[in-house]
C-alpha positions as CSV (number, residue, x, y, z in Angstrom):
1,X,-80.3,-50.4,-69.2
2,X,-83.8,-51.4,-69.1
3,X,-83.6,-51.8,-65.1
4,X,-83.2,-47.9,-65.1
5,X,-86.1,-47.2,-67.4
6,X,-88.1,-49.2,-65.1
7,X,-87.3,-47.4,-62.0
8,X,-87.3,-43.6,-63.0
9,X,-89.9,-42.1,-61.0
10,X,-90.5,-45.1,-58.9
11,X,-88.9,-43.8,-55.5
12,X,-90.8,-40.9,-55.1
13,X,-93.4,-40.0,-51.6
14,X,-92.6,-42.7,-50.1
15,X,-94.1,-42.9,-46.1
16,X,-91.5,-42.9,-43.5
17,X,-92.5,-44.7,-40.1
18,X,-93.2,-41.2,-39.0
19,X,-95.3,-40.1,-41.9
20,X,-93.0,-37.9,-43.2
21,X,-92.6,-38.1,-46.7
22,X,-89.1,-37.7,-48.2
23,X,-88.2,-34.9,-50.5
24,X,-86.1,-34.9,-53.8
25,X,-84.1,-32.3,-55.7
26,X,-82.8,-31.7,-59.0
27,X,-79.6,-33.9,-60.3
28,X,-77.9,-30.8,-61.7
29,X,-78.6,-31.3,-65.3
30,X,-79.2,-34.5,-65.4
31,X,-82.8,-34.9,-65.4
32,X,-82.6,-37.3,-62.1
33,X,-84.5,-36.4,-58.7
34,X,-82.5,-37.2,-56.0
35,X,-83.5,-37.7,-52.6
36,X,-82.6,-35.2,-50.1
37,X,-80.4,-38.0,-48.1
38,X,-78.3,-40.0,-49.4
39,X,-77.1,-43.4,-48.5
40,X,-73.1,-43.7,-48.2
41,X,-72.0,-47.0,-48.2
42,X,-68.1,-46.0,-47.2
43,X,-65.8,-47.0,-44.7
44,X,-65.9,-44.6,-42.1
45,X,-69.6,-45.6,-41.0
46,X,-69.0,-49.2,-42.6
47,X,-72.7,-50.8,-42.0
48,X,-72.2,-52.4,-45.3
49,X,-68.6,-53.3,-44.6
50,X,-68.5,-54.7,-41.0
51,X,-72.3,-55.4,-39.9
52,X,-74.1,-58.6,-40.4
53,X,-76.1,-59.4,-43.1
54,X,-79.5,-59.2,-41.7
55,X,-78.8,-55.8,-40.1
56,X,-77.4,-54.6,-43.8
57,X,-80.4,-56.0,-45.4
58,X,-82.5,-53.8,-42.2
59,X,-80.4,-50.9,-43.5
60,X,-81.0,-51.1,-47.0
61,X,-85.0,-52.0,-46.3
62,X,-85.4,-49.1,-44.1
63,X,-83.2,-46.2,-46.5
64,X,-85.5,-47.6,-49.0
65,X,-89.0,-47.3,-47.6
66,X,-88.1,-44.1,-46.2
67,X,-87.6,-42.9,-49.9
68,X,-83.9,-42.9,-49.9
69,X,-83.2,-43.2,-53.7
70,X,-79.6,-42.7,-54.5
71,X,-76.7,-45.2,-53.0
72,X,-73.2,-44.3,-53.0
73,X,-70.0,-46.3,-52.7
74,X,-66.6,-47.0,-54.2
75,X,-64.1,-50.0,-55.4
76,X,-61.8,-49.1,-52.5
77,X,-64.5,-49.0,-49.8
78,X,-63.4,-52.0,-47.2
79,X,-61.4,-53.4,-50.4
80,X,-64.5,-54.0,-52.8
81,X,-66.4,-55.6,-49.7
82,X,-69.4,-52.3,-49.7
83,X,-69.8,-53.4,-53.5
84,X,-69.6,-56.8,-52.9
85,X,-72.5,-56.6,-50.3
86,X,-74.5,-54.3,-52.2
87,X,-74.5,-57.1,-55.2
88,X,-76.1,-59.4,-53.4
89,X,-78.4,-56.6,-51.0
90,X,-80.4,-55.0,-54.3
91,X,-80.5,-58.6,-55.9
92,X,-83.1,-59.0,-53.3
93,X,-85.0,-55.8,-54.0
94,X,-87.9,-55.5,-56.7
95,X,-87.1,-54.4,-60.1
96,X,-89.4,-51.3,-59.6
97,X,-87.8,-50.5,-56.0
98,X,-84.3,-50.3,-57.5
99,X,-82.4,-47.0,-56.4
100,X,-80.0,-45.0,-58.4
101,X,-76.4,-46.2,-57.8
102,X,-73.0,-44.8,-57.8
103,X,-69.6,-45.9,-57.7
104,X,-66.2,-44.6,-58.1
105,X,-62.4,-45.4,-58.8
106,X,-59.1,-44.1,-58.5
107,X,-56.3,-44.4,-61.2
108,X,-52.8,-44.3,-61.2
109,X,-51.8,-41.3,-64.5
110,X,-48.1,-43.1,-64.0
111,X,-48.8,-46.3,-65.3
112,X,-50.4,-44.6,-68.7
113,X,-53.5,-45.6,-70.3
114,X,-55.9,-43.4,-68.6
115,X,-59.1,-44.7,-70.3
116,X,-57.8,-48.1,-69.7
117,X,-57.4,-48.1,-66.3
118,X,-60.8,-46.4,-65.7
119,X,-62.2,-49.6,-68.0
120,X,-60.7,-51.9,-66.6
121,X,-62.3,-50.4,-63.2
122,X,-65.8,-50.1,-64.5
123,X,-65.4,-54.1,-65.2
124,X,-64.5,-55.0,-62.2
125,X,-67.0,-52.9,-60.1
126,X,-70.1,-54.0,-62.1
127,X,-68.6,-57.3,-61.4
128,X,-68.7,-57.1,-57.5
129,X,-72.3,-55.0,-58.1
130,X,-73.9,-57.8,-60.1
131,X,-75.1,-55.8,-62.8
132,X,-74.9,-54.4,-66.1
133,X,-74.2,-50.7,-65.5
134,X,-74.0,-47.7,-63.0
135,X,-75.9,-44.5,-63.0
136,X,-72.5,-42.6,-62.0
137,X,-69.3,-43.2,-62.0
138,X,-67.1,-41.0,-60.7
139,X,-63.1,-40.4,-60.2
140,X,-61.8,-40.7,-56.2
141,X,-58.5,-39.1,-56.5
142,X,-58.4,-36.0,-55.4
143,X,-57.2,-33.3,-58.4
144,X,-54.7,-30.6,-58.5
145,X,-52.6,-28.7,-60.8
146,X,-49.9,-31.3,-60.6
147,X,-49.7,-35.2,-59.6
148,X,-49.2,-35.7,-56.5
149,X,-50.0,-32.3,-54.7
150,X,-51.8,-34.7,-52.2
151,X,-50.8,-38.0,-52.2
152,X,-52.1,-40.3,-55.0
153,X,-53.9,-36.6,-56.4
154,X,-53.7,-36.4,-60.4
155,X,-53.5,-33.5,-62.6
156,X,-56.0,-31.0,-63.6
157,X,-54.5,-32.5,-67.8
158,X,-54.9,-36.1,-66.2
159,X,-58.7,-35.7,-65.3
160,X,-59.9,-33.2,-68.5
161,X,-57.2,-33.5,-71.3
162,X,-56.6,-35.7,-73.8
163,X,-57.0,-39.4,-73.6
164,X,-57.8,-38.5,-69.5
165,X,-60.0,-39.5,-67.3
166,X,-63.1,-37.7,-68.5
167,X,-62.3,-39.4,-72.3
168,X,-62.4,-43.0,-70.5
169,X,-65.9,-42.1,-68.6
170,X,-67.1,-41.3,-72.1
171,X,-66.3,-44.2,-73.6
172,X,-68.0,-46.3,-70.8
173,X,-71.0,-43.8,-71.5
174,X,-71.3,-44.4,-75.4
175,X,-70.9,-48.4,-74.4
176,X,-74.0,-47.9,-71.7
177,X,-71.7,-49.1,-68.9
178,X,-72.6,-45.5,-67.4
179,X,-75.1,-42.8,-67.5
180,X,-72.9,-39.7,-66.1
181,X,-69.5,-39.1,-65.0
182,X,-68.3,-37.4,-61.7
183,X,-65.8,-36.7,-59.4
184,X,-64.6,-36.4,-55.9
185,X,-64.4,-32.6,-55.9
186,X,-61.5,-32.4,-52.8
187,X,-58.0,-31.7,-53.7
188,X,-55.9,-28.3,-54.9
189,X,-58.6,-25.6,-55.0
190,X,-58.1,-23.7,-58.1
191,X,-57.6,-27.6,-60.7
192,X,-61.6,-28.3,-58.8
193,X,-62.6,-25.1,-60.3
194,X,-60.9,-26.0,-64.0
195,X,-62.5,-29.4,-63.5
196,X,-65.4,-27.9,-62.9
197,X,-65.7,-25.0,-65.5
198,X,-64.7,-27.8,-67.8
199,X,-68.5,-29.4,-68.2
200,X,-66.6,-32.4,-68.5
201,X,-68.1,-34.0,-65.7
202,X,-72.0,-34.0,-64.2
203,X,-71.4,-34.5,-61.0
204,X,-69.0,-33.4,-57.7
205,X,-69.0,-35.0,-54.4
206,X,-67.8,-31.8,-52.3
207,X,-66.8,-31.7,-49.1
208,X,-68.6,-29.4,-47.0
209,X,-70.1,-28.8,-43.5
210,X,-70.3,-27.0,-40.5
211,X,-66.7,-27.4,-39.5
212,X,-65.4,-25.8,-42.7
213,X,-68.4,-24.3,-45.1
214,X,-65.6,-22.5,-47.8
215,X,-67.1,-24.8,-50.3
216,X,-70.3,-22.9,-50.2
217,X,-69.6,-19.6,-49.1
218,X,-66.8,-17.1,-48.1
219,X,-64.4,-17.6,-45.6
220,X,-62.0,-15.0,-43.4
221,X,-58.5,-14.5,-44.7
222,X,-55.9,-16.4,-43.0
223,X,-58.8,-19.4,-42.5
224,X,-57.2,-22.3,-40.5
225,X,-59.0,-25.0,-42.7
226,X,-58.5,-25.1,-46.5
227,X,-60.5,-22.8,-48.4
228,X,-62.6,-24.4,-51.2
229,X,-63.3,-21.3,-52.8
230,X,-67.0,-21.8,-52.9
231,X,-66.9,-24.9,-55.7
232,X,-70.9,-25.3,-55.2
233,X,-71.4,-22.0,-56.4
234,X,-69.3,-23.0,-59.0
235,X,-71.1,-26.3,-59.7
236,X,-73.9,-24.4,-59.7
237,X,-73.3,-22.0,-62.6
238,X,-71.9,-24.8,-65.2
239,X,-75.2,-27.3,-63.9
240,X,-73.1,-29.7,-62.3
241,X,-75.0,-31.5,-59.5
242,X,-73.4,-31.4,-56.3
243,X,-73.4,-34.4,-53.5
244,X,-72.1,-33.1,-49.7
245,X,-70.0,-35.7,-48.7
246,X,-68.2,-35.2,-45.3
247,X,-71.2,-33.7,-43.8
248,X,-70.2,-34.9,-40.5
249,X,-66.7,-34.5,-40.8
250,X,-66.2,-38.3,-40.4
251,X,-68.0,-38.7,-37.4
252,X,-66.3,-35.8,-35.5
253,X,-69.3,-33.7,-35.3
254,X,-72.0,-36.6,-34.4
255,X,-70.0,-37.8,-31.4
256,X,-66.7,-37.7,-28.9
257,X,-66.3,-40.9,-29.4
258,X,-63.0,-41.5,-31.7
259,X,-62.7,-45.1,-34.1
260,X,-60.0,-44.4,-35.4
261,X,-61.4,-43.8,-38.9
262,X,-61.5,-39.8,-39.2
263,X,-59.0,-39.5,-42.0
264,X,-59.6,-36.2,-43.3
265,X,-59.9,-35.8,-47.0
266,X,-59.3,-32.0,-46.9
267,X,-56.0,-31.0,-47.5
268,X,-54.3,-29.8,-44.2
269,X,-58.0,-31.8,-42.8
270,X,-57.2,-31.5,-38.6
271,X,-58.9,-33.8,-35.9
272,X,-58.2,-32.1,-33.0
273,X,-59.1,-28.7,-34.9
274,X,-62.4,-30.3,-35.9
275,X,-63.0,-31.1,-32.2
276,X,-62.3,-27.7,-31.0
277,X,-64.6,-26.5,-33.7
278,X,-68.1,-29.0,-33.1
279,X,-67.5,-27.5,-29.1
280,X,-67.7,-24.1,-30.0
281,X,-70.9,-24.6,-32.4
282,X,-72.1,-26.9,-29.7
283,X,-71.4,-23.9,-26.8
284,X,-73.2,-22.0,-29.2
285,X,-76.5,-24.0,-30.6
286,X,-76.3,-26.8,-27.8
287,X,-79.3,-29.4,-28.7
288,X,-81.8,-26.8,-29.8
289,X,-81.7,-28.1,-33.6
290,X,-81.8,-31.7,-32.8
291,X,-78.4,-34.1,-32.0
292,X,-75.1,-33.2,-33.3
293,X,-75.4,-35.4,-36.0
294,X,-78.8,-33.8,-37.0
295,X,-77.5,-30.3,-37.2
296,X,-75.0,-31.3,-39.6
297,X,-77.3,-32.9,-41.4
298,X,-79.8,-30.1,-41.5
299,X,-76.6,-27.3,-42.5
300,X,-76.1,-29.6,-45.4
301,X,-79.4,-29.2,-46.4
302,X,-79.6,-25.3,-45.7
303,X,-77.7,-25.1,-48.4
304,X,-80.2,-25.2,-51.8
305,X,-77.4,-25.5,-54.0
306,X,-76.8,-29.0,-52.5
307,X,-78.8,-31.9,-54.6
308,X,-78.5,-34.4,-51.6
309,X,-76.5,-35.3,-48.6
310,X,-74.6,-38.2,-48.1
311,X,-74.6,-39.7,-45.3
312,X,-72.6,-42.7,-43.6
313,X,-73.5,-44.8,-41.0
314,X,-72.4,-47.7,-38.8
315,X,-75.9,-48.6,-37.0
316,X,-79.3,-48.3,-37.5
317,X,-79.8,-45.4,-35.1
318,X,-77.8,-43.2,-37.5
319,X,-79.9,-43.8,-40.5
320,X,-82.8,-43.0,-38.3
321,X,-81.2,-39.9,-36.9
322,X,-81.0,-38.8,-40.7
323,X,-84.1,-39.3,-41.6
324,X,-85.4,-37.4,-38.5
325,X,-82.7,-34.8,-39.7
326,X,-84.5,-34.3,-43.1
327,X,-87.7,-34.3,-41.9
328,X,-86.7,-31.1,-39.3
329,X,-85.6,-29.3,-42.2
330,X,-82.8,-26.9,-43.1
331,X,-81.7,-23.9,-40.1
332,X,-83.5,-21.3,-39.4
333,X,-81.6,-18.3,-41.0
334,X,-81.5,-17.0,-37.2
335,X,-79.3,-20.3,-36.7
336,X,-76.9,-20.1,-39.6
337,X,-76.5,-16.6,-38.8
338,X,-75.6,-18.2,-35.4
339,X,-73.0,-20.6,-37.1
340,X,-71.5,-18.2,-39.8
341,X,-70.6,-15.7,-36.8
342,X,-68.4,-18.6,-35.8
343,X,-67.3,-18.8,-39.2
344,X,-66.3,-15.2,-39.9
345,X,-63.7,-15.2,-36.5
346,X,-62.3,-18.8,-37.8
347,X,-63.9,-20.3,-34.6
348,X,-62.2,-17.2,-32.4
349,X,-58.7,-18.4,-34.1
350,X,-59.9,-22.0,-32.5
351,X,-60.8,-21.0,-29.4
């Protein structure tokens, strides 16, 4: 663990090329700073999965030096490839520059031995990664009341109950394999909030953006998207730390252009509803806030509840059009009034 004594601290006000300087907030209760963006490492933008190695090490270089502190990825991102890379990518990065990391892992609650499987995990990630632990590690199956709700989902009693998933994160914890647990805070509404209430966890990567906000506030009754029930505020009230994954909606709001990678995670999740959605806002804002991508970057930041955003990419440009992103700011309130007017029709019923 000494690697993480060393670097507490050490990726703070850092210069961007544009002599911004990147801001942090708090880690829920934690006691980390995170910075505002975060890096994804996933599958949908895939840099880390599918680009060469000198533009990864450009990537990694550049998230860095901008004062990008937190990385994100996941066993099953590009089949342990993303981990794989990053191994090698932060073996070449100074002790002191070292940014928190996170992983995750899905189980199977058939096959028994909850804390078992989530070990066996943990060994095999920090294998790919290279290293001795992870700051957190966090469940990806989505929870509700009952397995199987969404496919591969597990219980509500599968993730907090006996012998579950939060037992085998705290074994890893009391072994220093870990620092925090977490979890992928999508699934049945109403096990998110038990999970939640539960303080069982420190962490929640909740989906949330422009397209379907009901993670952080109120939505109309009959809502065509699925209603969150506003989990940040949630998070909020039991200190657990929330990171906005989804921000972009898997790309649908940066761009029209489709690579066939925009699996939804929400329940009921919708392309061509997410499509009709980003051309109203568009209609509505048009470029006045920056590119698409920007504005969605910027909502996720409106939100002060939100610790960081997470953010994938596949090229350079998009990690430069975050940055620019955080730098602008959160909205105006004028401009989420703008957005939540949208919002309060459902989009007009979509249009």
């Amino acid at each position: 663990m000494a690697y993480i004594a060393q670097r507490i601290g050490s990726r703070r006000g850092l210069a961007t090329d544009q002599g911004a300087t990147m801001k942090y907030r708090p880690y829920g209760n934690t006691g980390l700073e995170i910075s505002e963006i975060v890096f994804g490492a996933g599958a949908v933008g895939g840099i880390l999965i599918d680009a060469d190695d000198e533009t990864r090490r450009k990537a990694i270089r550049m998230a860095l030096d901008a004062g990008i502190n937190w990385i994100d990825t996941a066993a099953s991102y590009g089949q342990g490839r993303s981990e794989t890379a990053l191994g090698w990518l932060l073996k070449e990065i100074p002790q002191d520059e070292q940014p928190y990391l996170s992983t995750k892992f899905s189980i199977d609650p058939e096959l028994g031995d909850i804390p078992g499987q989530v070990e066996r995990s943990m060994h095999e990630s920090l294998k790919r990664l290279q290293r001795d632990s992870v700051d957190v590690f966090q469940l990806h199956n989505r929870v509700s009341e009952e397995r199987g709700w969404f496919p591969g989902s597990v219980a509500t009693v599968d993730a907090i109950g006996k012998d579950g998933v939060a037992d085998g994160i705290q074994r890893l914890v009391e072994q220093g394999l870990t620092r925090f647990a977490g979890f992928t805070c999508t699934g049945e509404s109403s096990a998110l909030h038990k999970v939640i209430e539960s303080e069982r966890f420190n962490s929640a990567q909740v989906y949330y953006n422009l397209l379907n906000p009901s993670s952080g506030r109120a939505v109309p009754e009959g809502w065509s998207a699925y209603d969150f029930g506003n989990v940040i505020d949630k998070c909020a009230a039991h200190q657990v730390a929330v990171m906005n994954i989804r921000v972009l909606a898997a790309g649908v709001i940066a761009t029209d252009v489709r690579h066939g990678r925009e699996s939804p995670v929400a329940p009921g999740g919708d392309v061509p509803a997410d499509e009709v959605r980003t051309k109203l806002i568009v209609e509505a804002l048009g470029d006045s806030q920056g590119t698409r991508a920007q504005l969605a970057v910027r909502y996720g930041l409106s939100n002060p509840k939100v610790s960081g955003v997470l953010v994938g990419m596949a090229e350079l440009d998009h990690l430069y059009q975050a940055l620019g992103a955080e730098e602008m700011g959160p909205l105006s309130e004028d401009v989420l009034d703008a957005i939540h007017a949208l919002v309060a029709t459902d989009f007009g019923r979509l249009g």
